[in-house]
Every structure is written in C-alpha cells, then in structure tokens.
Predicted model as a PDB file, atoms N, CA, C, CB and O in Angstrom, pLDDT in the B-factor column:
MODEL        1                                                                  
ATOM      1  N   UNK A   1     -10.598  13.075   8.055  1.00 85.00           N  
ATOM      2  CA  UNK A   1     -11.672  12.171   7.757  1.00 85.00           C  
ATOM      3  C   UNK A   1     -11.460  11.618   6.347  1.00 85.00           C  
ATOM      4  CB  UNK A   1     -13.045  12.876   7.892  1.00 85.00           C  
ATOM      5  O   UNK A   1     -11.636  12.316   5.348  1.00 85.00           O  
ATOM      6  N   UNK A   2     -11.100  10.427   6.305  1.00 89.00           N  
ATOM      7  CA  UNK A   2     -11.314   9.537   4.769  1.00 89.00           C  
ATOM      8  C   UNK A   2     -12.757   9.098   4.486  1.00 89.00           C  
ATOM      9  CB  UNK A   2     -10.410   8.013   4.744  1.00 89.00           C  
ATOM     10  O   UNK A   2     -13.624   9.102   5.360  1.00 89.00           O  
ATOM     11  N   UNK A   3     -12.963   8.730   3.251  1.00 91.00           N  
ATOM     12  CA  UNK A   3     -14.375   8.433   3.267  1.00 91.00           C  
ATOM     13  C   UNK A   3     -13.972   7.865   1.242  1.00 91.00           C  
ATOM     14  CB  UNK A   3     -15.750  10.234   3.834  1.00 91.00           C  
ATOM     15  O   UNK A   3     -13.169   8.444   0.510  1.00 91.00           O  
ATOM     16  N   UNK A   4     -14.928   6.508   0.819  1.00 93.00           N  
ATOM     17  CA  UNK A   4     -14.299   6.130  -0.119  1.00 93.00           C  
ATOM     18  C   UNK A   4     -16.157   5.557  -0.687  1.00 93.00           C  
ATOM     19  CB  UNK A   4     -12.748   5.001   0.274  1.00 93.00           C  
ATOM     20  O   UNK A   4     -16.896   5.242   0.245  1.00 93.00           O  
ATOM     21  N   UNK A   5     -16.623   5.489  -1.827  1.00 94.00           N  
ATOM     22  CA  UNK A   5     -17.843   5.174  -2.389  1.00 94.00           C  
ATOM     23  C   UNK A   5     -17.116   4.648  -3.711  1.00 94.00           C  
ATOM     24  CB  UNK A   5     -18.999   6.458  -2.502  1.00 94.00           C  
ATOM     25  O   UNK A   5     -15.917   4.638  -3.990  1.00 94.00           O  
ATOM     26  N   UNK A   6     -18.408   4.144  -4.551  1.00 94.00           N  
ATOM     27  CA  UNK A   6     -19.002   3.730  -5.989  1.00 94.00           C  
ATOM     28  C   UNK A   6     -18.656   5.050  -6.782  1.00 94.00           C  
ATOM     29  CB  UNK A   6     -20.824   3.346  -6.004  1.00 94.00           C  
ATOM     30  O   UNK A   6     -19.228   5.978  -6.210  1.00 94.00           O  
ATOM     31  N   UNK A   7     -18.155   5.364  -7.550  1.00 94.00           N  
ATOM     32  CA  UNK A   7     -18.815   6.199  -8.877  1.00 94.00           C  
ATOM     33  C   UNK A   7     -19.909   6.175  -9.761  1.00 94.00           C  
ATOM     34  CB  UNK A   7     -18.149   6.181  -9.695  1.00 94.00           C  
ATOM     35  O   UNK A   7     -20.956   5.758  -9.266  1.00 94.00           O  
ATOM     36  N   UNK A   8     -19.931   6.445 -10.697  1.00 95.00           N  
ATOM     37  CA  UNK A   8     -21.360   6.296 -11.141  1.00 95.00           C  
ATOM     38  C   UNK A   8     -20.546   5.361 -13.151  1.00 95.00           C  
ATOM     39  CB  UNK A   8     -22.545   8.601 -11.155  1.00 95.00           C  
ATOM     40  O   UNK A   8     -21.292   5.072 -14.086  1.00 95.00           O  
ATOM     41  N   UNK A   9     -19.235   5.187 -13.163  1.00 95.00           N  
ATOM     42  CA  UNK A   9     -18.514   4.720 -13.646  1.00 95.00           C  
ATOM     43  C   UNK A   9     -18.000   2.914 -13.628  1.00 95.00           C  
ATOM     44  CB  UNK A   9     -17.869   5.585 -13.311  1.00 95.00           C  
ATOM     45  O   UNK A   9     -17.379   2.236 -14.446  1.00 95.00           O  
ATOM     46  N   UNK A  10     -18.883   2.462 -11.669  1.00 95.00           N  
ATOM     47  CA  UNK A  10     -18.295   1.424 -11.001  1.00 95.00           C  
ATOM     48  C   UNK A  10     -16.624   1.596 -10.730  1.00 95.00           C  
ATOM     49  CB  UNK A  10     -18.633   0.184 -11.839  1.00 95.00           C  
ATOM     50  O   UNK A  10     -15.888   0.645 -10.992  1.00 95.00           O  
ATOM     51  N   UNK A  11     -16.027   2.961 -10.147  1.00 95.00           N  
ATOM     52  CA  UNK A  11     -14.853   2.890  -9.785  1.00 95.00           C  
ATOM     53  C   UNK A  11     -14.745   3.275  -8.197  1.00 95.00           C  
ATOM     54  CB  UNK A  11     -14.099   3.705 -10.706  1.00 95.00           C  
ATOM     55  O   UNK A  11     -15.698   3.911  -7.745  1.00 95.00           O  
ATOM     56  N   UNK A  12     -13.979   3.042  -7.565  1.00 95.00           N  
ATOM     57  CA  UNK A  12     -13.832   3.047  -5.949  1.00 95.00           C  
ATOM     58  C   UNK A  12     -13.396   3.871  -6.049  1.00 95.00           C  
ATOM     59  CB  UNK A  12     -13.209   2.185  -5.047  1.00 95.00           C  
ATOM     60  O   UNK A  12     -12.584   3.961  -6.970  1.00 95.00           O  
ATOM     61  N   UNK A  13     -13.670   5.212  -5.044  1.00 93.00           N  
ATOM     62  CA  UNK A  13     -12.964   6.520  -4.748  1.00 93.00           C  
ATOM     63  C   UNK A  13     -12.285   6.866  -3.789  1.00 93.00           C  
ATOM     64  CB  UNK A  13     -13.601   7.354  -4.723  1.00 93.00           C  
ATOM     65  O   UNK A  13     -11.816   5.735  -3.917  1.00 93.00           O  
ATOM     66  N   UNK A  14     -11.823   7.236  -3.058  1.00 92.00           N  
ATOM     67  CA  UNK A  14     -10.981   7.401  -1.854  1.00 92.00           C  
ATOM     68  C   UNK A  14     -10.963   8.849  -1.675  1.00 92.00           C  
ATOM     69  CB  UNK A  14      -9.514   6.786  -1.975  1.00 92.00           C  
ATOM     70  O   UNK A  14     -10.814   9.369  -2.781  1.00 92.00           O  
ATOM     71  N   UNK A  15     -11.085  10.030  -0.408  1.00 92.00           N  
ATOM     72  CA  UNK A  15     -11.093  11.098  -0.308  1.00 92.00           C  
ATOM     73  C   UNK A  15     -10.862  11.433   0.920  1.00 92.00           C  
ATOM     74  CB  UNK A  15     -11.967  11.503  -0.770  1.00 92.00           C  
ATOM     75  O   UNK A  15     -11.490  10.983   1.878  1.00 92.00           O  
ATOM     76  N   UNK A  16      -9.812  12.364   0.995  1.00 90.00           N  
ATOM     77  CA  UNK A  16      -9.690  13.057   2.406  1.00 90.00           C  
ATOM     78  C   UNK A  16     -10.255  14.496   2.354  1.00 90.00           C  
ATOM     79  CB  UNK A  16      -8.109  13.133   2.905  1.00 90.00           C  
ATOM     80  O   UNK A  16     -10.331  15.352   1.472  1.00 90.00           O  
ATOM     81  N   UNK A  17     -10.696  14.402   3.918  1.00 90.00           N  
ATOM     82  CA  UNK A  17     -11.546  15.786   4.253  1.00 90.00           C  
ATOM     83  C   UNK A  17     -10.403  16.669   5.263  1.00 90.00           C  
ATOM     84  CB  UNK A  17     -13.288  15.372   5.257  1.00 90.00           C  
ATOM     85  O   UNK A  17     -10.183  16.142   6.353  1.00 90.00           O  
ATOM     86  N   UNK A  18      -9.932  17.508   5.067  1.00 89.00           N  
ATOM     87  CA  UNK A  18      -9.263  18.081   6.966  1.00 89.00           C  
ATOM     88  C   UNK A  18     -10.618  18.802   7.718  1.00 89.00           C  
ATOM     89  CB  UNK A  18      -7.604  19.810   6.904  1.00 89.00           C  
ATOM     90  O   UNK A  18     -11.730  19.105   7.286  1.00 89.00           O  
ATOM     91  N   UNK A  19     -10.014  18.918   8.969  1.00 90.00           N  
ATOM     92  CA  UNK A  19     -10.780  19.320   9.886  1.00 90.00           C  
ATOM     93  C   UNK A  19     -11.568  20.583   9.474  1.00 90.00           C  
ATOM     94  CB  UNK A  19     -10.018  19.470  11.008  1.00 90.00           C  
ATOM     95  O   UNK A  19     -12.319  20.987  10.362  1.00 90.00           O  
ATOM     96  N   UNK A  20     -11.568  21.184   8.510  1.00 92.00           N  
ATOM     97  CA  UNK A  20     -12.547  22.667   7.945  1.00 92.00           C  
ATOM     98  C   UNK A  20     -13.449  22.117   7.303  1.00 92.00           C  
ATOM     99  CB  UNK A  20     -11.879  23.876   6.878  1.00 92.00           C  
ATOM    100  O   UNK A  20     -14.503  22.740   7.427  1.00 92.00           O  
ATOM    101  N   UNK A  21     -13.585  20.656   6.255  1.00 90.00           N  
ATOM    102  CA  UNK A  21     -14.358  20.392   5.736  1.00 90.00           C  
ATOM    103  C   UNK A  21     -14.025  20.621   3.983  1.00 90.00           C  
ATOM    104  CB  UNK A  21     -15.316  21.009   6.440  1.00 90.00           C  
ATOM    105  O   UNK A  21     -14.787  20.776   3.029  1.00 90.00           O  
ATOM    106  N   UNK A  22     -12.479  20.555   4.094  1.00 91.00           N  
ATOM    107  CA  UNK A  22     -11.685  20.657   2.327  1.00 91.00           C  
ATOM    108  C   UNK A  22     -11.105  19.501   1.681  1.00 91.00           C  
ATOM    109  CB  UNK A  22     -10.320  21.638   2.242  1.00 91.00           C  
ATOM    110  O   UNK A  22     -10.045  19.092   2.155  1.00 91.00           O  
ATOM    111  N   UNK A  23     -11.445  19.088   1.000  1.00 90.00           N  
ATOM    112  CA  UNK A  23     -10.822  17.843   0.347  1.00 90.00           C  
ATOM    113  C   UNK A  23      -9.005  18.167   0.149  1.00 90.00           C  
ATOM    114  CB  UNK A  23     -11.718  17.582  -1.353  1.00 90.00           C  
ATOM    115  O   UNK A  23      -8.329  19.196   0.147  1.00 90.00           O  
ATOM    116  N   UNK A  24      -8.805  17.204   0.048  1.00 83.00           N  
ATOM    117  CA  UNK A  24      -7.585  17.341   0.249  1.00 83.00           C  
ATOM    118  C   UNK A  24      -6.525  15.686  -0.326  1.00 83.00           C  
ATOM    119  CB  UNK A  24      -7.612  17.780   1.935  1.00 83.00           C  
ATOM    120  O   UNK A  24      -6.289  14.618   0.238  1.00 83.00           O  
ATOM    121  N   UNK A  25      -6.237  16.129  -1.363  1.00 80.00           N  
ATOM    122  CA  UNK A  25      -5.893  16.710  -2.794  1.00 80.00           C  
ATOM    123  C   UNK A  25      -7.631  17.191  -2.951  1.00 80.00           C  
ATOM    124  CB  UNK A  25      -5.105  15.300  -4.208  1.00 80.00           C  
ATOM    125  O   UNK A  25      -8.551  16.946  -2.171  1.00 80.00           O  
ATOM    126  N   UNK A  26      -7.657  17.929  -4.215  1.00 77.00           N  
ATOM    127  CA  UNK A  26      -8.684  18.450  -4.608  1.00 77.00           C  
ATOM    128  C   UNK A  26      -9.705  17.433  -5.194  1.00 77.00           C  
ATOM    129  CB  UNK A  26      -8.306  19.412  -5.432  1.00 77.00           C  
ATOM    130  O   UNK A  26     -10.907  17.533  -4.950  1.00 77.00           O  
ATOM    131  N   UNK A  27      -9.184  16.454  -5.974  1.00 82.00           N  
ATOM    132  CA  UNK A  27      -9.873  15.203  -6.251  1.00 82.00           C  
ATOM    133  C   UNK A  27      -9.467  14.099  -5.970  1.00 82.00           C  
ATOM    134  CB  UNK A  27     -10.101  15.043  -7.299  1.00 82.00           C  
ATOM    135  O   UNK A  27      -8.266  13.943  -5.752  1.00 82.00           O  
ATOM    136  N   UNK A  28     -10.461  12.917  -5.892  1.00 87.00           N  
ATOM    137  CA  UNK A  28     -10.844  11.977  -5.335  1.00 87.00           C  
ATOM    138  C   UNK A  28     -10.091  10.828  -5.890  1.00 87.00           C  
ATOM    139  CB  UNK A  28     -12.146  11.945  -5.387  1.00 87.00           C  
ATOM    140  O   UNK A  28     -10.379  10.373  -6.997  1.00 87.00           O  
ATOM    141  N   UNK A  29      -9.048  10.297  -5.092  1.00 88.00           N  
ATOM    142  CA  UNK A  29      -8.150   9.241  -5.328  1.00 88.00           C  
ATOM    143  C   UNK A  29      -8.704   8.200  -6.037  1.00 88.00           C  
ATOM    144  CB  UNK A  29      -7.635   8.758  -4.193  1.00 88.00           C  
ATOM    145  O   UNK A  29      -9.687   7.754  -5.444  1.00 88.00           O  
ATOM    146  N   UNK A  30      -8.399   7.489  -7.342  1.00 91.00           N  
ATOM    147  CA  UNK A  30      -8.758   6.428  -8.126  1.00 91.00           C  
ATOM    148  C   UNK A  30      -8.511   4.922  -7.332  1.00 91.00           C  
ATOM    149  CB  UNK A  30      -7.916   6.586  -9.470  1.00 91.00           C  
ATOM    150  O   UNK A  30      -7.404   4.507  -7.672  1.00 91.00           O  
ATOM    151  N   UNK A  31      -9.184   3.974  -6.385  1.00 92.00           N  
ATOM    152  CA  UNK A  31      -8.346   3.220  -5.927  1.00 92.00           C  
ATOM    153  C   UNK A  31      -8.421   1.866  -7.178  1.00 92.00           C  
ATOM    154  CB  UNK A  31      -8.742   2.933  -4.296  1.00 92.00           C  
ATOM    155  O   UNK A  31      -7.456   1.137  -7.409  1.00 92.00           O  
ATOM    156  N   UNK A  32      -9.504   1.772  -7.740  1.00 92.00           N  
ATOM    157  CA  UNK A  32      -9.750   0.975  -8.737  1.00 92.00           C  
ATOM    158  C   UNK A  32     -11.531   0.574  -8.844  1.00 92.00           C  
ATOM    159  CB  UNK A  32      -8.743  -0.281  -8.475  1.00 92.00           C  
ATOM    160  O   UNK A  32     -12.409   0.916  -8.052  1.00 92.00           O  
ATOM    161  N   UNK A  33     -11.672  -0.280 -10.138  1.00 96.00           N  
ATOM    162  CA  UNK A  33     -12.965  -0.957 -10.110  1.00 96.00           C  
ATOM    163  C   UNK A  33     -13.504  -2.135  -8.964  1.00 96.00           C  
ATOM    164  CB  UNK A  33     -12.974  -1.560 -11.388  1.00 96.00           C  
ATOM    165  O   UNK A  33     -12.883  -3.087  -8.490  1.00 96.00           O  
ATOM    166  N   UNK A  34     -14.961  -1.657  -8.713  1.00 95.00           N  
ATOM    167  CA  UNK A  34     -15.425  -1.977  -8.109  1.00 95.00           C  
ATOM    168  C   UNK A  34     -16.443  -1.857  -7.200  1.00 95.00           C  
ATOM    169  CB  UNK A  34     -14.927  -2.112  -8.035  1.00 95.00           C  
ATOM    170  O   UNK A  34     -16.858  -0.709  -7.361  1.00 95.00           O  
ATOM    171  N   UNK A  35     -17.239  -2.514  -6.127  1.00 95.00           N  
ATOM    172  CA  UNK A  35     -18.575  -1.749  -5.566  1.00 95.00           C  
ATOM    173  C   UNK A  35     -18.406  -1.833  -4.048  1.00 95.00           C  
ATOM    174  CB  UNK A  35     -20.130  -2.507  -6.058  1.00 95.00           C  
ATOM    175  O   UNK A  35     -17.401  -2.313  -3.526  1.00 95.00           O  
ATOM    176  N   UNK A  36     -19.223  -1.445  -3.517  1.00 94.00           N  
ATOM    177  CA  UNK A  36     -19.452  -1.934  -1.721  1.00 94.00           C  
ATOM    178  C   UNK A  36     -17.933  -1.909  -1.036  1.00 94.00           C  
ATOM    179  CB  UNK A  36     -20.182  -3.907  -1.500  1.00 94.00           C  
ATOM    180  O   UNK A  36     -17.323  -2.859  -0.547  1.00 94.00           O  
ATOM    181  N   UNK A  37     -17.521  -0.529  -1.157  1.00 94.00           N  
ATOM    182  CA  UNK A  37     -16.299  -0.220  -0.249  1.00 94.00           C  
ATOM    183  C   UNK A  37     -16.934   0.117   1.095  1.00 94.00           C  
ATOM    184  CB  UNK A  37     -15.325   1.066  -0.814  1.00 94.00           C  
ATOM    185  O   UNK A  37     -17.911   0.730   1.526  1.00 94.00           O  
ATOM    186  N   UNK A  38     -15.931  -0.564   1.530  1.00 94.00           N  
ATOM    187  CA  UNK A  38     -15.635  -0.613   3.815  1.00 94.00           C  
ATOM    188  C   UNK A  38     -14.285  -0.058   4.086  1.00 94.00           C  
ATOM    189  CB  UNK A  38     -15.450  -2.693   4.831  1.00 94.00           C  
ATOM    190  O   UNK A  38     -13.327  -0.680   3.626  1.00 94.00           O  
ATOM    191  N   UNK A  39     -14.104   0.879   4.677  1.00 93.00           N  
ATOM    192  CA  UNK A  39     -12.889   1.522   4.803  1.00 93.00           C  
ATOM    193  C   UNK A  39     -12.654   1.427   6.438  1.00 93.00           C  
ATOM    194  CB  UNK A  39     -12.946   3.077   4.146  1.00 93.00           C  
ATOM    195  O   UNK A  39     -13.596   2.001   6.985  1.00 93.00           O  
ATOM    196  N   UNK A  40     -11.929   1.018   7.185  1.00 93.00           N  
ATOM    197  CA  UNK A  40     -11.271   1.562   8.484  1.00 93.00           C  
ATOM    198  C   UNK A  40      -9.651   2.001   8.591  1.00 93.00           C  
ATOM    199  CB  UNK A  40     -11.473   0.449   9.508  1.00 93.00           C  
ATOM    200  O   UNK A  40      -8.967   2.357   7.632  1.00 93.00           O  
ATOM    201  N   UNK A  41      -9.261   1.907   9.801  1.00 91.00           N  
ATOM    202  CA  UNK A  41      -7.821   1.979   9.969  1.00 91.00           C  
ATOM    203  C   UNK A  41      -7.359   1.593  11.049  1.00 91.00           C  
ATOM    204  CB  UNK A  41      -7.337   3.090   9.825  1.00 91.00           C  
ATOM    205  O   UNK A  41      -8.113   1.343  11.989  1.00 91.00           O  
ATOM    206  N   UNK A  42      -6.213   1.483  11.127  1.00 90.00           N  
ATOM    207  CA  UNK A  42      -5.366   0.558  12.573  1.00 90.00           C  
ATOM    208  C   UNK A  42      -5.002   1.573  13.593  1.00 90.00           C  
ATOM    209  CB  UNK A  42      -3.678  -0.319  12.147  1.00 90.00           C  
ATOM    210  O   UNK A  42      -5.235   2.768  13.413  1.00 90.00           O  
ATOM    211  N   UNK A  43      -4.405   1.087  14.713  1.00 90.00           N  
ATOM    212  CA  UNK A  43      -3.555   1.945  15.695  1.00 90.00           C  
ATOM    213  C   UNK A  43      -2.530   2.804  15.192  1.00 90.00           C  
ATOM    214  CB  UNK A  43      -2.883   1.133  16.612  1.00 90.00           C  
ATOM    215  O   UNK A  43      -2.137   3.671  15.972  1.00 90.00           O  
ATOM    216  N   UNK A  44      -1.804   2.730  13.597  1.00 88.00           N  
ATOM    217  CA  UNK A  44      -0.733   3.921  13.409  1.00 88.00           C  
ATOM    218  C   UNK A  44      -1.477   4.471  12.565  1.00 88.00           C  
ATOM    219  CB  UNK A  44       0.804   3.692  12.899  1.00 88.00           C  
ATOM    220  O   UNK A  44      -0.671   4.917  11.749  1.00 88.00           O  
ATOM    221  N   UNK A  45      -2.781   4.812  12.120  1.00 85.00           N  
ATOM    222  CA  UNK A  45      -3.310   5.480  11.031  1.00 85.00           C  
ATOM    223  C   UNK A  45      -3.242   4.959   9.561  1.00 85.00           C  
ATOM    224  CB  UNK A  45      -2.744   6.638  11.074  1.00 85.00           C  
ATOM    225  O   UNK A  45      -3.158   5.770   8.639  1.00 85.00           O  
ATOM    226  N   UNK A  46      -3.271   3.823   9.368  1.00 89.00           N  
ATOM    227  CA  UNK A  46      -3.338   3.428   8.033  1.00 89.00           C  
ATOM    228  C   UNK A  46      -4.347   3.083   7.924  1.00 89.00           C  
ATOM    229  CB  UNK A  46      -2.588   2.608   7.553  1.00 89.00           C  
ATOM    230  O   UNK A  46      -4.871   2.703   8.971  1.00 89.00           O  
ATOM    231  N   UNK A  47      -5.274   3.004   6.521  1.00 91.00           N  
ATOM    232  CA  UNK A  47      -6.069   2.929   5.934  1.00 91.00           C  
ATOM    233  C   UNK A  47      -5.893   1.530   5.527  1.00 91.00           C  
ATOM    234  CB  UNK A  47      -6.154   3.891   5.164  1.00 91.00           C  
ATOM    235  O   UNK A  47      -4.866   1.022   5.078  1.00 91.00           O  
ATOM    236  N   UNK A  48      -7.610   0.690   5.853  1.00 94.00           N  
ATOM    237  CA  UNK A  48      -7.328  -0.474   5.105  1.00 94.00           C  
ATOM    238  C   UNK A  48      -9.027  -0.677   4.797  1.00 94.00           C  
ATOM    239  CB  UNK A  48      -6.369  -1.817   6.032  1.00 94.00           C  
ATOM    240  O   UNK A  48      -9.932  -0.722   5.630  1.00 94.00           O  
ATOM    241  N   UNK A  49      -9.145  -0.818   2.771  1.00 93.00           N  
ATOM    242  CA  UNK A  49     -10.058  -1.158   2.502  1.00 93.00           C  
ATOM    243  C   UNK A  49     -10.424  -2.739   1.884  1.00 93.00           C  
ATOM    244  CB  UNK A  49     -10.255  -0.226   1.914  1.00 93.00           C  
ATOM    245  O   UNK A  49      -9.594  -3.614   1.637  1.00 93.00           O  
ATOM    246  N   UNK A  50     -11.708  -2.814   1.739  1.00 95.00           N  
ATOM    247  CA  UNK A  50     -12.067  -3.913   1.456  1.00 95.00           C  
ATOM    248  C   UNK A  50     -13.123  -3.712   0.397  1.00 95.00           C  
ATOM    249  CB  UNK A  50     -12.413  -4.598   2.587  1.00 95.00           C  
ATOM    250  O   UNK A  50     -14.259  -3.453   0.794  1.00 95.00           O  
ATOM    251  N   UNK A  51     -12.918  -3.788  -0.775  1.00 95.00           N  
ATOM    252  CA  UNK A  51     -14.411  -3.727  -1.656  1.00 95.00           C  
ATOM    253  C   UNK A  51     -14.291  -4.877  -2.617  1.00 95.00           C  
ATOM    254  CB  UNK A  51     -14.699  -2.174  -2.634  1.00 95.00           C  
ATOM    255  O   UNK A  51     -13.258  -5.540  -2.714  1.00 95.00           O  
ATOM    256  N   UNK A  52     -15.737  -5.168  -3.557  1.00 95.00           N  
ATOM    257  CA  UNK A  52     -15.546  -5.967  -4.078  1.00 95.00           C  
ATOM    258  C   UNK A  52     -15.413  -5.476  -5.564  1.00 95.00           C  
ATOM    259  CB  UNK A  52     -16.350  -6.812  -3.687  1.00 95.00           C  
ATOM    260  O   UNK A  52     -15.723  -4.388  -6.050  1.00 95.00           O  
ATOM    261  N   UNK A  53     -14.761  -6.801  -6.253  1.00 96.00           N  
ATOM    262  CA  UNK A  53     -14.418  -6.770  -7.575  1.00 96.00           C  
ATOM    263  C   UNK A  53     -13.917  -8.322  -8.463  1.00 96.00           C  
ATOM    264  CB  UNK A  53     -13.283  -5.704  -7.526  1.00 96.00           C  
ATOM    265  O   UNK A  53     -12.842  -8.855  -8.739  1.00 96.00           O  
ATOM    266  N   UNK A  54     -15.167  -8.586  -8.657  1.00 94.00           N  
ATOM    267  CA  UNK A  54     -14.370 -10.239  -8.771  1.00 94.00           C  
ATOM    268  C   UNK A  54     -14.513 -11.152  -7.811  1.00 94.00           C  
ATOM    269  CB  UNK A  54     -12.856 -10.248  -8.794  1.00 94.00           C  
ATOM    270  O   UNK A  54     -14.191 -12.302  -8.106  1.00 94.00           O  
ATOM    271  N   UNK A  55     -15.025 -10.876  -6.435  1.00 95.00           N  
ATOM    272  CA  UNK A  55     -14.373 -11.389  -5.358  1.00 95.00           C  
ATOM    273  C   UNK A  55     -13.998  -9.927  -4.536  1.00 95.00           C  
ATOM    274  CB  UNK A  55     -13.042 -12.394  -5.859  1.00 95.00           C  
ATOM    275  O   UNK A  55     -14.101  -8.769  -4.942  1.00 95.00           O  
ATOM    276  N   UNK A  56     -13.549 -10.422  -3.295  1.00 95.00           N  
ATOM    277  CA  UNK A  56     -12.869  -9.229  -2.396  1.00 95.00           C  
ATOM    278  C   UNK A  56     -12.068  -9.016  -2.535  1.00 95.00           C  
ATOM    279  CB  UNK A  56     -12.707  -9.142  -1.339  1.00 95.00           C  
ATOM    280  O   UNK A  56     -11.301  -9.916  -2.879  1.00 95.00           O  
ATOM    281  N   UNK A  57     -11.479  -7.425  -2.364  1.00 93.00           N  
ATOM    282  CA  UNK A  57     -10.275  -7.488  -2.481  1.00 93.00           C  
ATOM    283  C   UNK A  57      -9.874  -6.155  -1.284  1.00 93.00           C  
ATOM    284  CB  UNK A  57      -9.855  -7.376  -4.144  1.00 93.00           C  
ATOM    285  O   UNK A  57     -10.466  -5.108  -1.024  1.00 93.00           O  
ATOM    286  N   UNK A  58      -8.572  -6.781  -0.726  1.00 94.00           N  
ATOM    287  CA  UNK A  58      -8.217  -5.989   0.414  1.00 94.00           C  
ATOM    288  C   UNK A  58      -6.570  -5.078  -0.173  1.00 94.00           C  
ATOM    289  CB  UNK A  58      -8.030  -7.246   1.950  1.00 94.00           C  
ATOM    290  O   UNK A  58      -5.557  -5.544  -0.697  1.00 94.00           O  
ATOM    291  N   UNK A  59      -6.932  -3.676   0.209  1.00 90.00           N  
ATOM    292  CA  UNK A  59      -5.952  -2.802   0.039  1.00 90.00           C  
ATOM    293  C   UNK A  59      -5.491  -1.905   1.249  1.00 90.00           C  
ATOM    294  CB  UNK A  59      -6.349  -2.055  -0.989  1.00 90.00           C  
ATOM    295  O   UNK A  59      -6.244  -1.346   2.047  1.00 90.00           O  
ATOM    296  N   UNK A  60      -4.186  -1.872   1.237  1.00 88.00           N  
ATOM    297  CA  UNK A  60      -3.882  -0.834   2.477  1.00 88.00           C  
ATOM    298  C   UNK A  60      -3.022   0.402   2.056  1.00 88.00           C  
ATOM    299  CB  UNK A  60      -3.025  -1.608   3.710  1.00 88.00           C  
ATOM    300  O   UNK A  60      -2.069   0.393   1.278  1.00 88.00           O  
ATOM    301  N   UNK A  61      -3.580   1.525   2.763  1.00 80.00           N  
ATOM    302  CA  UNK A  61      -3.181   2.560   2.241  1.00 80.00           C  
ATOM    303  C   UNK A  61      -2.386   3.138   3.313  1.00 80.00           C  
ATOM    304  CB  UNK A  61      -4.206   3.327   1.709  1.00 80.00           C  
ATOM    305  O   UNK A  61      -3.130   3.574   4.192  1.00 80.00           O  
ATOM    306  N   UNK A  62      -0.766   3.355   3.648  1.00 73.00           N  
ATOM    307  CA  UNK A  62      -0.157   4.179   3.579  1.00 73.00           C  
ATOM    308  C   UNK A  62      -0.471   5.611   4.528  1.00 73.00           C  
ATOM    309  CB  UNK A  62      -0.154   4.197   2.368  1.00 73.00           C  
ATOM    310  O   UNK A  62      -0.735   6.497   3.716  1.00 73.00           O  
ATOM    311  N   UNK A  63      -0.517   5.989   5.503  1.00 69.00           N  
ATOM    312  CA  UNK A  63      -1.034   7.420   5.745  1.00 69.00           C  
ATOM    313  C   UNK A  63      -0.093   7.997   6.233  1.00 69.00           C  
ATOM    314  CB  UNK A  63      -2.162   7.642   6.577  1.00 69.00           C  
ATOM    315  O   UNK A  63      -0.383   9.191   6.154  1.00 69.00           O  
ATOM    316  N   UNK A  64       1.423   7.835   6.962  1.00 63.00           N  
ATOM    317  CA  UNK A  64       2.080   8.004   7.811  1.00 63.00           C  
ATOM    318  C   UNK A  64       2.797   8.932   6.650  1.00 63.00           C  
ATOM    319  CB  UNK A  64       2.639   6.798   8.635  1.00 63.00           C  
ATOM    320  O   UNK A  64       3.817   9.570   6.913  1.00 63.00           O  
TER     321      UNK A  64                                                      
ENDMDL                                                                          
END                                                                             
C-alpha cells in the first residue's frame, strides 16, 4: 500500500506500507513541494502522482 499527503512544512510525502502494516523504508519519501497529492498506478505497478505546485505537476515513480 502507497499512500502520499501534505506535511505540515507544504512538502509531498510518499510512503509504503507492506502487508503487516510497516512502513517501509522507515521514513517517508521526500517527493517535493507542494499540496493536494492524487496518487494511482498502472497495469505493471508504477506509481504515478499528480500534485500541485505552481501549477500541476505529474511524477512517475518506478516500482518494478
């Protein structure tokens, strides 16, 4: 389970959970500044967000 919010900084976070309920790295990936992150993913498991900063901005993350 990924899951990505606001800080209390205005920075976008990114975080994986495994199936026990453990983060995983221990802390919460920096993706950059910004608010109102939307996270999904495609048919091979990649991650693709959308938050704003300026404008939108779209990032894809890698999971394979």
């Amino acid at each position: 389970l990924f899951t990505c919010w606001t800080d209390a900084r205005g920075e976008i976070r990114l975080q994986h959970f495994d199936r026990t309920g453990r983060r995983h790295p221990a802390g919460a990936h920096r993706v950059g500044p910004g608010s109102q992150c939307d996270l999904t993913t495609d048919f091979r498991g990649d991650l693709h967000l959308v938050y704003v900063h300026q404008g939108l901005v779209y990032r894809r993350a890698l999971t394979r």
